[in-house]
C-alpha positions as CSV (number, residue, x, y, z in Angstrom):
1,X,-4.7,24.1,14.1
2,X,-8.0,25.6,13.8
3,X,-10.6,24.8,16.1
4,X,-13.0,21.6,14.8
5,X,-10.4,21.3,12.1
6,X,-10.0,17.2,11.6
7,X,-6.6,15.7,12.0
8,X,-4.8,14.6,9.3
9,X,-4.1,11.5,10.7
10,X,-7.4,10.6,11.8
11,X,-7.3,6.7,11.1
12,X,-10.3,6.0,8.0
13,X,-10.1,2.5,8.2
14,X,-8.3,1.1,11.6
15,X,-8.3,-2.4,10.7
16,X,-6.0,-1.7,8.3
17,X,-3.7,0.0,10.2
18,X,-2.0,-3.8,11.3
19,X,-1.9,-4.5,7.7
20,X,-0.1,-1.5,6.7
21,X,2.7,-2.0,9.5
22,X,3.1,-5.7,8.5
23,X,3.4,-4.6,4.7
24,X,6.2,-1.8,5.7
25,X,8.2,-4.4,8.0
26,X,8.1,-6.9,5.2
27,X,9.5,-4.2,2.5
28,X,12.4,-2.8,4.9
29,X,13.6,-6.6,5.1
30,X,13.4,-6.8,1.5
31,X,15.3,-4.0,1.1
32,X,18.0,-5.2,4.0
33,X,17.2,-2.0,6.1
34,X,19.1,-2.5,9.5
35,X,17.2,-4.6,11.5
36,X,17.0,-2.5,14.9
37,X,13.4,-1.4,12.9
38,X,12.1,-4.4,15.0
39,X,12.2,-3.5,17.6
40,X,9.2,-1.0,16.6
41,X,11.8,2.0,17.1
42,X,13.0,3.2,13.4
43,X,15.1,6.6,15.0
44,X,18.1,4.8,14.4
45,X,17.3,4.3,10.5
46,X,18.6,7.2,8.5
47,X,15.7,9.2,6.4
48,X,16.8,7.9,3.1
49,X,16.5,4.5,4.1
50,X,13.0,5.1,5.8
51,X,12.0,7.4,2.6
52,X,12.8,4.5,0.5
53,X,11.1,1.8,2.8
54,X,7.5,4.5,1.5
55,X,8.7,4.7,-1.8
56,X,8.4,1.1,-2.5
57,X,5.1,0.8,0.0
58,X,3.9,2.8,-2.4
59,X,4.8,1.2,-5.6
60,X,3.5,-1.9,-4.8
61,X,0.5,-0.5,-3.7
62,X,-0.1,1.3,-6.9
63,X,1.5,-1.6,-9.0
64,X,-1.4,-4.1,-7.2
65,X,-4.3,-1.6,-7.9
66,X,-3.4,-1.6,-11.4
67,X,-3.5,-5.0,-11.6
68,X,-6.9,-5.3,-9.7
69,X,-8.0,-2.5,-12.4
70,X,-6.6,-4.6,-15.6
71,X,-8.3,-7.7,-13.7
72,X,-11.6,-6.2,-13.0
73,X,-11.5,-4.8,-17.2
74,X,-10.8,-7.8,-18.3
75,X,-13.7,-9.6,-16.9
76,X,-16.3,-7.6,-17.5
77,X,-15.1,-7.2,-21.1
78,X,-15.0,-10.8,-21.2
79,X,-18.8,-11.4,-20.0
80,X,-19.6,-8.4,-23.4
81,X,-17.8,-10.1,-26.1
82,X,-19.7,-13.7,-25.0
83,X,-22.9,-11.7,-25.0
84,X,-21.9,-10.5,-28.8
85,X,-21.3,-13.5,-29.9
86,X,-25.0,-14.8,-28.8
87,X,-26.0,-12.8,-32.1
């Protein structure tokens, strides 16, 4: 690594770091991963089962921003048309 290079995991938001491990605990139970992941060690959890434990992180995540996006539209489209109808 370069010198003064920044790490790719340097931590943006560290608060959310807590929130993130919750999330990927509660999706590996989900997805009846074998519980030894408790104990905060997942080396004894085959890749595919850890790769899918991200996949579906990420899914949710994505499928939630969407519907923050569709949310967020459909307000502010809402406060327009009552502002048309004024006229």
């Amino acid at each position: 690594m370069a010198q003064g290079s920044s790490s790719s995991n340097l931590k943006l938001i560290p608060q959310a770091y807590h929130a993130l491990n919750q999330f990927k605990y509660e999706v590996a139970s989900e997805l009846g991963i074998n519980p030894e992941y408790k104990t905060g060690y997942w080396g004894n959890i085959s890749s595919r089962e850890c790769g899918s434990v991200g996949g579906h992180m990420v899914r949710r995540m994505i499928a939630a921003a969407e519907q923050e996006l569709i949310r967020k539209q459909s307000s502010s489209t809402s406060g327009m048309t009552e502002g048309f109808r004024m006229f």
